[in-house]
VOGU-3710 file (C-alpha; in Angstrom, 3 decimals, decimal comma):
1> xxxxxxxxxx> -6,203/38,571/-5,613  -5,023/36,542/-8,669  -1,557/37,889/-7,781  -1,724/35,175/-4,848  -1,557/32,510/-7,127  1,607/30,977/-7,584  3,719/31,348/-10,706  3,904/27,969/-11,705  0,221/27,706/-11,923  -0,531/31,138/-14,004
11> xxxxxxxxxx> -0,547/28,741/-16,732  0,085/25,376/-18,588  -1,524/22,150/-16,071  -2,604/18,544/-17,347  -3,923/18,321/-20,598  -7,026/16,457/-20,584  -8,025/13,982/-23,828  -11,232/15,056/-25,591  -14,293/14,100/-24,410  -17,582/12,853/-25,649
21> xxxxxxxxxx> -19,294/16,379/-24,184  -21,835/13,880/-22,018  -23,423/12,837/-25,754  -23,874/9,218/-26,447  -23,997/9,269/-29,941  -22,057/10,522/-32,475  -22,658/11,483/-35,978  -26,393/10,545/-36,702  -27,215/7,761/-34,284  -23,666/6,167/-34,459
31> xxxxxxxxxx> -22,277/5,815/-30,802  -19,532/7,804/-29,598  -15,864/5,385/-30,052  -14,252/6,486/-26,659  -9,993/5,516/-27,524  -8,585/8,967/-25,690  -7,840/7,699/-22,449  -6,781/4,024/-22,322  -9,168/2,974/-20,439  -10,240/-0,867/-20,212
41> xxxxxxxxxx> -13,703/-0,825/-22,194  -14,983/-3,738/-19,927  -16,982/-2,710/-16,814  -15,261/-4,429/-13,500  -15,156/-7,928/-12,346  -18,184/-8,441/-10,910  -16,378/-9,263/-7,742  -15,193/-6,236/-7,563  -18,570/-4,461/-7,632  -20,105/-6,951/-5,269
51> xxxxxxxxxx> -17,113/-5,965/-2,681  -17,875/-2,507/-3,778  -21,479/-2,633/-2,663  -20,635/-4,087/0,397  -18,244/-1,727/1,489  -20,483/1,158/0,498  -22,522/0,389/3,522  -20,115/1,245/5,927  -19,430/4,233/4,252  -20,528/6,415/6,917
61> xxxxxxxxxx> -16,874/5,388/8,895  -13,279/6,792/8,031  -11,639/4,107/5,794  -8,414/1,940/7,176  -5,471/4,576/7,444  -3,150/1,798/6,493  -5,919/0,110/3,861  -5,298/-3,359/5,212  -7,463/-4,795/3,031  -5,952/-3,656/-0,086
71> xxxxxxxxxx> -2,655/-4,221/1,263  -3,360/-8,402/2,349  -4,547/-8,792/-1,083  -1,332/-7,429/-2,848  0,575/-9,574/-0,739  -1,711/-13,005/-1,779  -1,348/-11,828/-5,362  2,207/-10,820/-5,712  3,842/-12,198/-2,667  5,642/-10,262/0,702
81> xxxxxxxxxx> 6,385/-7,276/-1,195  5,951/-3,864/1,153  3,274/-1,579/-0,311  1,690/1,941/-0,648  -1,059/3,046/-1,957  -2,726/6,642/-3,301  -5,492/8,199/-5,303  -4,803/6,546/-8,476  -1,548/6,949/-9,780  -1,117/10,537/-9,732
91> xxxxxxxxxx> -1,567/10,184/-6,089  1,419/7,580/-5,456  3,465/9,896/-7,568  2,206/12,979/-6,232  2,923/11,935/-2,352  6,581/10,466/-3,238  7,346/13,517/-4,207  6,429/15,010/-0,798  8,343/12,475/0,534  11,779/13,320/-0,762
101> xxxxxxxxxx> 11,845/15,908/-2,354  12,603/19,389/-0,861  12,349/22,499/-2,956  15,100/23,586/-5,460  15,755/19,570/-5,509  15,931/17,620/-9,417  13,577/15,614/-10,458  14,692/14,223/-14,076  11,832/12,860/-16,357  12,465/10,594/-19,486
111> xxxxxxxxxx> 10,026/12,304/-22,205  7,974/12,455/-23,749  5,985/10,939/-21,474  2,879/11,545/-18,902  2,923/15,322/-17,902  1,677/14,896/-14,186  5,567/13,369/-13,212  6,549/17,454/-13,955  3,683/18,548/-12,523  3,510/16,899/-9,169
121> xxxxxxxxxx> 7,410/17,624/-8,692  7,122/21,625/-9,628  4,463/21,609/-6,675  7,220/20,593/-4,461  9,342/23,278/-5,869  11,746/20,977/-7,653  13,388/21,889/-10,401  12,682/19,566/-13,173  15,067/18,158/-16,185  13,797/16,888/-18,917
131> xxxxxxxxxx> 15,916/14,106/-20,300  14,921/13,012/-24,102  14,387/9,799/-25,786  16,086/9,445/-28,848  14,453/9,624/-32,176  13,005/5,510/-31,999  11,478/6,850/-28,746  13,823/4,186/-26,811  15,307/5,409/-23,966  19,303/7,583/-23,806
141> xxxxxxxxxx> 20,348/5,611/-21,157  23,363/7,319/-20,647  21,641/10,795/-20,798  19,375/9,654/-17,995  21,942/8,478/-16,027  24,016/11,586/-16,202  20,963/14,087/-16,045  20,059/11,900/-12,329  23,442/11,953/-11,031  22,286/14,567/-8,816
151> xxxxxxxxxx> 18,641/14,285/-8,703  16,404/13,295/-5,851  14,040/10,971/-8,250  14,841/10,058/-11,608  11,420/9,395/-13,144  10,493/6,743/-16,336  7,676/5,206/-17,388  7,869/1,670/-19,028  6,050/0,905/-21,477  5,564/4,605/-21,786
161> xxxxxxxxxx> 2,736/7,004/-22,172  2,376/7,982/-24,959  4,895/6,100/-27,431  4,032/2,466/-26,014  7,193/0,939/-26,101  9,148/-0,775/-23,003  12,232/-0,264/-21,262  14,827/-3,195/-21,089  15,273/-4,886/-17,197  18,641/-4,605/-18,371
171> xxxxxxxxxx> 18,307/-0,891/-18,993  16,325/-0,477/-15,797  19,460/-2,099/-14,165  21,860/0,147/-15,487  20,134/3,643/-14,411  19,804/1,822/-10,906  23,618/1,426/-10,098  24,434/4,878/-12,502  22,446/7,416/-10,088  22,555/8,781/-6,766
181> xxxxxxxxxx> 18,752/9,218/-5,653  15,513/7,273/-6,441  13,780/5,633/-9,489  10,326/5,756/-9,929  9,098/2,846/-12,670  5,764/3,513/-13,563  4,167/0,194/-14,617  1,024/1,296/-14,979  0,673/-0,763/-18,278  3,010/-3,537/-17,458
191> xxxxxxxxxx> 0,323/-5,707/-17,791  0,381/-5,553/-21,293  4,187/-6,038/-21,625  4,591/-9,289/-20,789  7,850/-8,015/-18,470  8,525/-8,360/-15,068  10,728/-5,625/-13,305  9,874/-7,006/-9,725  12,977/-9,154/-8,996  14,321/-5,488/-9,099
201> xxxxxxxxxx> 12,917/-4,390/-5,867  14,361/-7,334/-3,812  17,984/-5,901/-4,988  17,817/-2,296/-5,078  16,899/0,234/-2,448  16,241/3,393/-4,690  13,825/1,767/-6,862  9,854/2,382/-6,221  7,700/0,586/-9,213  4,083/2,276/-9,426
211> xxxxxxxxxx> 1,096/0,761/-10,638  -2,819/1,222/-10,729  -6,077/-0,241/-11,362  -7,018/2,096/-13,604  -5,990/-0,377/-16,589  -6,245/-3,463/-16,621  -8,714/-3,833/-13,453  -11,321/-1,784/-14,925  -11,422/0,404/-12,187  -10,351/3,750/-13,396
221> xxxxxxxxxx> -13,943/5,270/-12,500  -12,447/4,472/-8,065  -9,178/5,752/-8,729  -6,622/3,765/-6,809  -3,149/3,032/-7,257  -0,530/1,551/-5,796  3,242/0,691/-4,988  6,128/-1,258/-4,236  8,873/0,289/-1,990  11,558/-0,192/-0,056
231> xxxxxxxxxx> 10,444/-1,558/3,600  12,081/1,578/4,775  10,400/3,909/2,892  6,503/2,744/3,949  6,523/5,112/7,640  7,867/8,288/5,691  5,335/7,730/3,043  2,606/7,564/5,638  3,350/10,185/7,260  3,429/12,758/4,156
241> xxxxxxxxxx> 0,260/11,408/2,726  -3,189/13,213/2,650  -5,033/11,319/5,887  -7,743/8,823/5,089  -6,592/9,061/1,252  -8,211/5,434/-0,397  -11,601/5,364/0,210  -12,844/2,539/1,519  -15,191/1,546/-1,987  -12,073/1,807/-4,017
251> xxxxxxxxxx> -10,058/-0,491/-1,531  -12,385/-3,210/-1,019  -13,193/-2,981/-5,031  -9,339/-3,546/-5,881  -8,834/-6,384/-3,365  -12,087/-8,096/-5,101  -10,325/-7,144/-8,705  -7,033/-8,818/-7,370  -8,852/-12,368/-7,491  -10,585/-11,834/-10,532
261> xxxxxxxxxx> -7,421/-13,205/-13,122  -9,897/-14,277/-15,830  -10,963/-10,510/-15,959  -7,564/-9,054/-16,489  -6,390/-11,875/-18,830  -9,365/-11,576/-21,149  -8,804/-7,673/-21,212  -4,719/-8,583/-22,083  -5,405/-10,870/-24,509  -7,805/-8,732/-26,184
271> xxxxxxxxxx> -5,586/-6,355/-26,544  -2,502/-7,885/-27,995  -4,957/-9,133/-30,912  -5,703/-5,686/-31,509  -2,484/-3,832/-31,085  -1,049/-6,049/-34,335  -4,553/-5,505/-35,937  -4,096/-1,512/-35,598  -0,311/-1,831/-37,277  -1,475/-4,116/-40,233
281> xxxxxxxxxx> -4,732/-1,998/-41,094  -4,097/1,557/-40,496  -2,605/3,088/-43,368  -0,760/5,500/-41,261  2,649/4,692/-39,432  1,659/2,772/-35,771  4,602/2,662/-33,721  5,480/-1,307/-32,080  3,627/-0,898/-28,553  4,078/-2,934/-25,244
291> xxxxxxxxxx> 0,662/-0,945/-23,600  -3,232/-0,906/-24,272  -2,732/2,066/-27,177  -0,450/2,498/-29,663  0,720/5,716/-31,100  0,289/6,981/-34,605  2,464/9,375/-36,942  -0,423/11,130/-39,058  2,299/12,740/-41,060  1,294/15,103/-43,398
301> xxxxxxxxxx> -1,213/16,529/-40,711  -1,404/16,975/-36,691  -2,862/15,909/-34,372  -5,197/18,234/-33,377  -6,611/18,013/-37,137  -7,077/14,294/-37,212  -8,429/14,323/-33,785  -11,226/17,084/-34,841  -11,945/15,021/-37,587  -12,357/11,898/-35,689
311> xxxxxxxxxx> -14,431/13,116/-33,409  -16,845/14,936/-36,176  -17,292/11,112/-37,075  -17,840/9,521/-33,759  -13,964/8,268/-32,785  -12,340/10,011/-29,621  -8,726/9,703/-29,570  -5,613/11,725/-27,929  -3,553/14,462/-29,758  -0,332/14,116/-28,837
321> xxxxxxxxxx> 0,910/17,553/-29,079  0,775/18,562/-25,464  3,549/15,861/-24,580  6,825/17,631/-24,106  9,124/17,172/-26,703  6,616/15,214/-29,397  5,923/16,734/-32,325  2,635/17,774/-33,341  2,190/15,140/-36,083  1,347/11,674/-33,854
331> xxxxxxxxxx> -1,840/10,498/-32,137  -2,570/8,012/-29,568  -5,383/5,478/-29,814  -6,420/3,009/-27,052  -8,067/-0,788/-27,332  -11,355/-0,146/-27,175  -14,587/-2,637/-28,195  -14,719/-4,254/-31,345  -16,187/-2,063/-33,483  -14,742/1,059/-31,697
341> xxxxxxxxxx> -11,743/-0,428/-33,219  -13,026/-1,007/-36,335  -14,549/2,060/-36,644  -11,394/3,911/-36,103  -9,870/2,287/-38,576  -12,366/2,678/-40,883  -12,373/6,372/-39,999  -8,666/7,298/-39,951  -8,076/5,515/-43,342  -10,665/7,354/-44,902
351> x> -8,835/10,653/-43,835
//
């Protein structure tokens, strides 16, 4: 019955970082550095796990359709902006798509970059372009713009996953006015940037900017992401999504997280220490970074080496081989703790 399954899916899918195997410890008794998967080493605002609680015990009910709660707390936070929201950010992505995009449509992706943008769009039946950076991992502006002249989405990620760097507004601008279909920004690390790409959406009307609480809002365990669209756009959104989608846990935890700003801030500041503290210890190339990771070039070996060696030591981090159109010779390491910081470096010099 294998025959059944659809060509697309006989092979490849999203490539998954290492992971600790359920251990807790490393190498002897050390403690297992977790830097694969950029997540926010600090538990969630307590706010958010008190909301959490609460909302747990009402469980037995369908959640808000329209997740009103989530929803009025975007709007205190960020101001009248028109929202969506999804599983994470795979599932904003994953139900534009459905949206707009009929099969044998384009869907153009700046890469290398997160894999599930290809994904989600081949499960539509797109056909998808791959349009690539050039060699300082900036984006080809042009390229883009010419690749999306006839493309239903044109889809870029700023700062990007996995090189860490940051698109211009400026740049953003200019594939806006250059194309013919939509723009999906994914800001899932914006946070981190320092840049703000909202007074976009007030001006243009093919621009949807995705983001999550995955990152910064320590909530990547709830998995809930979440939008800004085009007023338009919200009813045709609803209307392809999965029903019932956000549970209700994960929306009443990321309203909480919303009013927590000490929580994030810490979490960003910590981070910027430690991005410049990766580039001036680590003997290996670290590329500049706008994100909670930076990338490494582990020239003369791969990725897949250092990351076996790594984790023979204690330190989980991310090959980057499996991102289309990397080579196999860079690695990307998250913010973690302290001394999973420390330890990494520590480890990955000694290599």
């Amino acid at each position: 019955m294998e025959r059944l399954v659809r060509s697309c899916y006989k092979q490849g899918g999203y490539v998954f970082a290492k992971k600790a195997g359920g251990r807790t410890h490393g190498a002897g008794d050390e403690r297992i550095a977790r830097l694969a998967s950029n997540e926010n080493p600090e538990g969630p605002s307590p706010a958010a796990v008190m909301a959490a609680q609460e909302a747990v015990l009402t469980a037995n009910r369908y959640p808000d359709e329209r997740v009103d709660v989530l929803v009025s707390a975007l709007k205190t936070h960020y101001g009248d902006y028109a929202f969506v929201a999804g599983v994470g950010m795979d599932g904003v992505i994953e139900t534009l798509m459905r949206t707009l995009v009929e099969p044998g449509e384009t869907v153009a992706v700046s890469t290398p970059t997160f894999s599930f943008y290809g994904l989600a769009a081949q499960a539509q039946g797109a056909k998808v372009v791959s349009v690539p950076r050039r060699a300082d991992f900036s984006v080809d502006i042009d390229a883009l713009i010419a690749a999306g002249k006839d493309a239903k989405i044109i889809v870029l990620c700023s700062p990007n996953n996995p090189t860490g760097n940051a698109t211009r507004v400026e740049d953003v601008k200019r594939v806006l006015e250059g194309i013919n279909g939509f723009l999906f920004l994914d800001n899932a690390y914006v946070e981190f940037s320092g840049i703000d790409y909202l007074p976009l959406i007030r001006k243009y009307e093919n621009l949807v900017i995705g983001r999550t609480f995955s990152k910064v809002y320590s909530l990547a365990g709830l998995r809930i992401g979440y939008a800004f669209v085009p007023a338009w756009l919200q009813p045709y959104y609803a209307r392809a999504g999965t029903p019932f989608t956000v549970n209700s846990v994960s929306a009443a935890a990321a309203a909480a997280a919303l009013s927590d700003d000490g929580h994030a801030d810490r979490y960003i500041g910590h981070v910027r220490v430690w991005r410049k503290r990766y580039a001036d210890k680590i003997k290996f190339p670290v590329l500049p970074s706008d994100a909670n990771f930076v990338m490494i070039n582990v020239t003369p070996h791969t990725g897949d080496e250092i990351v076996e060696n790594l984790a023979a030591k204690g330190v989980l981090v991310r090959s980057c081989r499996s991102f289309t159109g990397l080579g196999d010779h860079y690695i990307r390491v998250s913010v973690g703790e302290d001394w999973e910081n420390e330890r990494c470096i520590q480890e990955l010099n000694a290599l």
